[in-house]
N, C-alpha and C positions, 0 to 999 in steps of 0.2 A: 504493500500500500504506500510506504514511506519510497517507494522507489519511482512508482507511479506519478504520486504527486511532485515530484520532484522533476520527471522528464516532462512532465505537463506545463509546471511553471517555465521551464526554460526552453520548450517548446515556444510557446507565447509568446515568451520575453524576446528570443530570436525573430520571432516572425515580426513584432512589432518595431522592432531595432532594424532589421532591414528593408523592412517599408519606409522607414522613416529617415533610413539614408539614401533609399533611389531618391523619394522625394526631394532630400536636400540639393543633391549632384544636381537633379536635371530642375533643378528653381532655380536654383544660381546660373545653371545654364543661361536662363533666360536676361537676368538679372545682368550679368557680366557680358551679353551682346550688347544690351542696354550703355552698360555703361562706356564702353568702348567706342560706341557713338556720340555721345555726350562729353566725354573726357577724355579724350584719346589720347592727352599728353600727361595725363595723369597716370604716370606708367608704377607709382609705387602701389597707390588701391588697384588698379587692375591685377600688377602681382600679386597681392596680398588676397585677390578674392581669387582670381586663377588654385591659389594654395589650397583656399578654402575646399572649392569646387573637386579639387585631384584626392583632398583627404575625404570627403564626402563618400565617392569612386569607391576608394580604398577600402574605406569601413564596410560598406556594400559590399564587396571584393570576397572579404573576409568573411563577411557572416553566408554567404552564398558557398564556399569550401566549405563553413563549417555544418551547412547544413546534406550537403553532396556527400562529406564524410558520416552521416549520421542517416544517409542512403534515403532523406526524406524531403519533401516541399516545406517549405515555409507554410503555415497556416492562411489563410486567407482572411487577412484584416485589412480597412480600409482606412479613409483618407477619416475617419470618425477619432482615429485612436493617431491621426499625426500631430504633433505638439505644432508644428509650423502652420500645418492646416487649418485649425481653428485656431491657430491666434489671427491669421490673416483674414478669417472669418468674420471674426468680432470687429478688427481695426480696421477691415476695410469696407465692411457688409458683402462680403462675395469669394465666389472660391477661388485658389488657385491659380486656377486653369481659365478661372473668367478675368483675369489680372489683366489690365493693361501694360504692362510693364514699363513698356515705350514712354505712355504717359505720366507712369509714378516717377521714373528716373530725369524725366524732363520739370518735373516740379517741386522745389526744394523742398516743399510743405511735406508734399507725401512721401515723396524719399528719405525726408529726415525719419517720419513716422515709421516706414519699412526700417532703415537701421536699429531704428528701438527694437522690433518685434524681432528680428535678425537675433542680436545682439542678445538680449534675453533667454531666447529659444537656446542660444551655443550656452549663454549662463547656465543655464535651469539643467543642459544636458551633462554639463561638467559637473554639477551638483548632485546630479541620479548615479553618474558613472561613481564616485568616488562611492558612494552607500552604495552600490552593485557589488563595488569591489572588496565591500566586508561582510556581504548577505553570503551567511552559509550553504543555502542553493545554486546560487553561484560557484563558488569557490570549490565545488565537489567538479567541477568542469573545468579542469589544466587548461584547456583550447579558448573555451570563452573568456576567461579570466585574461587569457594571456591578448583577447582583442582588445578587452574595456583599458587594460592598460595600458594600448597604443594609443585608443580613444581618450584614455586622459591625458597624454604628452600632446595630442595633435591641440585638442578643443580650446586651451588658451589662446591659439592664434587665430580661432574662428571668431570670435568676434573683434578682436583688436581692428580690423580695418574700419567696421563700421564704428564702431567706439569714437578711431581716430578722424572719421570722415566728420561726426557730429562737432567734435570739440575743433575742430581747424575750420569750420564754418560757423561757431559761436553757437550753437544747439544746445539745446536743453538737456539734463538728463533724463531717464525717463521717471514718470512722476508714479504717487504709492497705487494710483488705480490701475495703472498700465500694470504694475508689479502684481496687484491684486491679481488683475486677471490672467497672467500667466501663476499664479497660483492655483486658481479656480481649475482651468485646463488643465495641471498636473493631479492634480487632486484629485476630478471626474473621471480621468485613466485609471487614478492608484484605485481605488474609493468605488469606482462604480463599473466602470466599462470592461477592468481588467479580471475584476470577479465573476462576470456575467462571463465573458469571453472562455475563460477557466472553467466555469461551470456546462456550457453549451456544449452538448453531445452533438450536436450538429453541423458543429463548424470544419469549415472542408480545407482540404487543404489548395494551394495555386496550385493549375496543371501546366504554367511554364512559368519562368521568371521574367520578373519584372520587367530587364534588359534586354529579353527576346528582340531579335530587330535594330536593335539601337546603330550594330555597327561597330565594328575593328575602331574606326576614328574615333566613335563617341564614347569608347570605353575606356579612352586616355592612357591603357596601358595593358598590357597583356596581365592572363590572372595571376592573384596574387597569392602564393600558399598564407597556409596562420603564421603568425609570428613564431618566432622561435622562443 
């Protein structure tokens, strides 16, 4: 029983960790065309998000071996259970995939706003990895252990560009409700969505991943074994 629950949690935990880094890779995608257009001579944020976008890949990378080694699919969870997803939800009233990009990266208003939710989102995720990396269901898995703590060496410099993009244009930080409500989102995952998930005998697994399609180019780099 005690074996069960345990492949089940981490089961989940995988599947929702590597949803939630295709999502990162191919948003920033979008994000970093944007910006390239708009500042093109601003070659140190473009590096700094280029980084972002390759460790995004990476972690994806990762959890995609470690689920091939464990001869299974990822669970199939959705865009309900991505922390990016619904913070762009709330701050912007729309999904994703309905984003202007073009538009928010053209208007300092909204792009400052996007950096907050950005910034936050790598905060919030650097704050789960580190309690991941001391949760005893965890730590009975050598492999994922040894991802979350690539995922903690990379994620300080996931947010540093937009950090440093706000404060070099005189921006705000962001304020206690913005904070709130990336609280509320982490909370509705732990607290609500992730127990139900857990509990659901019905939930299926993906029958291809995510990356199906994408493309030699769009995968930035050929696959990447687990860390050592």
């Amino acid at each position: 029983m005690i074996k069960q629950i345990r492949q089940r949690y981490l089961d989940l935990l995988g599947s929702i960790y590597i949803y939630n880094e295709h999502r990162g890779y191919t948003s920033i995608d979008r994000v970093l065309e944007a910006v390239r257009l708009r500042a093109p001579d601003d070659v140190a944020l473009i590096a700094a998000i280029e980084k972002h976008r390759a460790d995004e890949r990476k972690h994806y990378v990762m959890f995609k071996r470690w689920f091939e080694l464990r001869g299974q699919m990822p669970l199939r969870v959705d865009r309900t259970c991505g922390h990016i997803d619904r913070f762009v939800e709330i701050m912007f009233r729309r999904t994703i995939d309905d984003l202007d990009t073009d538009a928010i990266v053209a208007r300092d208003d909204l792009f400052e706003r996007l950096c907050r939710v950005i910034s936050l989102t790598e905060q919030r995720g650097f704050k789960q990895v580190e309690i991941l990396l001391r949760h005893p269901l965890v730590r009975h898995d050598r492999a994922l252990v040894r991802i979350f703590e690539v995922i903690h060496r990379d994620e300080p410099s996931h947010w540093a560009p937009y950090d440093g993009w706000l404060k070099a244009h005189g921006k705000r930080d962001p304020r206690w409700w913005e904070r709130a409500i990336d609280t509320f989102i982490h909370s509705e995952l732990l607290f609500l969505k992730l127990p139900i998930l857990f509990l659901n005998p019905w939930l299926r697994r993906r029958g291809d991943w995510a990356d199906a399609g994408e493309g030699a180019g769009a995968n930035g780099s050929p696959q990447q074994p687990l860390p050592a």
